[in-house]
N, C-alpha and C positions, 0 to 999 in steps of 0.2 A: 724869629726867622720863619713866622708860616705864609711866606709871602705878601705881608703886609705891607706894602710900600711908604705906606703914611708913617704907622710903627716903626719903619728901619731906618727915616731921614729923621727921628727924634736921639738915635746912637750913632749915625755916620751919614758922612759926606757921599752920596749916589753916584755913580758913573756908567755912561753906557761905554761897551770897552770895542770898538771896531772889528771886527772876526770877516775872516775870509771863508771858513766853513761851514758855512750857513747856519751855525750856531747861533744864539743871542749869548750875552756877554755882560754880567754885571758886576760891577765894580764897587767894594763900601770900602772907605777909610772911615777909621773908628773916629768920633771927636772928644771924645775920653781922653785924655792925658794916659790913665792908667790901661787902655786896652791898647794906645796904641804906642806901650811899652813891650806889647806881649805881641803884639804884628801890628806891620804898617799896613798891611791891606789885604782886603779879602776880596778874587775873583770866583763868580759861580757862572757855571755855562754850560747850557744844553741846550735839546731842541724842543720837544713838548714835556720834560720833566726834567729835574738836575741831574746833570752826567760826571758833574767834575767841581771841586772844590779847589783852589791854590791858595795856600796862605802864605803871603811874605813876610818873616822877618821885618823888624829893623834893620839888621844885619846885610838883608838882601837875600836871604836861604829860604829857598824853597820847598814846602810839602803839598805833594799836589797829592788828594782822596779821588781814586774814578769811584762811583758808585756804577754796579753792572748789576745783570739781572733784577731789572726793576720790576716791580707790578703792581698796576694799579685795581687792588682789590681791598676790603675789607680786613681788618685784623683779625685772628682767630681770636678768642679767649684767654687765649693760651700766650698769645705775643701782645695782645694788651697785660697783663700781668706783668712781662718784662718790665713794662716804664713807671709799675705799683709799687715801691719799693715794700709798703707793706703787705702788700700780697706774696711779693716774692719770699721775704723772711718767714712769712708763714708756712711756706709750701715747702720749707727744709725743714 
């Protein structure tokens, strides 16, 4: 999911999704059998960086993620070590 468009039509069907908020609006349905047991589809939209995730059920049940306070800067040290899992076991 780092924006690779070529890489995300290899796990899901693409959609642009119509928006009336000047947002852009992308659409994946999984083509996995097994992903898309776990949701039918994944909407992401924003305007110059992702604001909002929804992911559907097969059910039809909604979880929608805002992401707020974005910024586009540099990791400290300190929040690249978060995604180190062995950095992190170390530093307890």
């Amino acid at each position: 999911m780092s924006g690779d468009i070529t890489a995300m039509q290899q796990s899901f069907k693409l959609y642009i999704q119509p928006s009336t908020t000047g947002q852009w609006q992308l659409g994946l349905v999984p083509k996995d059998p097994l992903l898309a047991k776990a949701f039918k589809q994944l909407i992401l939209s924003g305007k110059q960086q992702l604001q909002q995730l929804t992911i559907i059920s097969p059910q039809q049940d909604k979880t929608i993620i805002d992401f707020k306070q974005l910024h586009s800067s540099a990791l400290t040290p300190a929040e690249i070590a978060l995604f180190n899992p062995m950095q992190a076991l170390n530093a307890h």
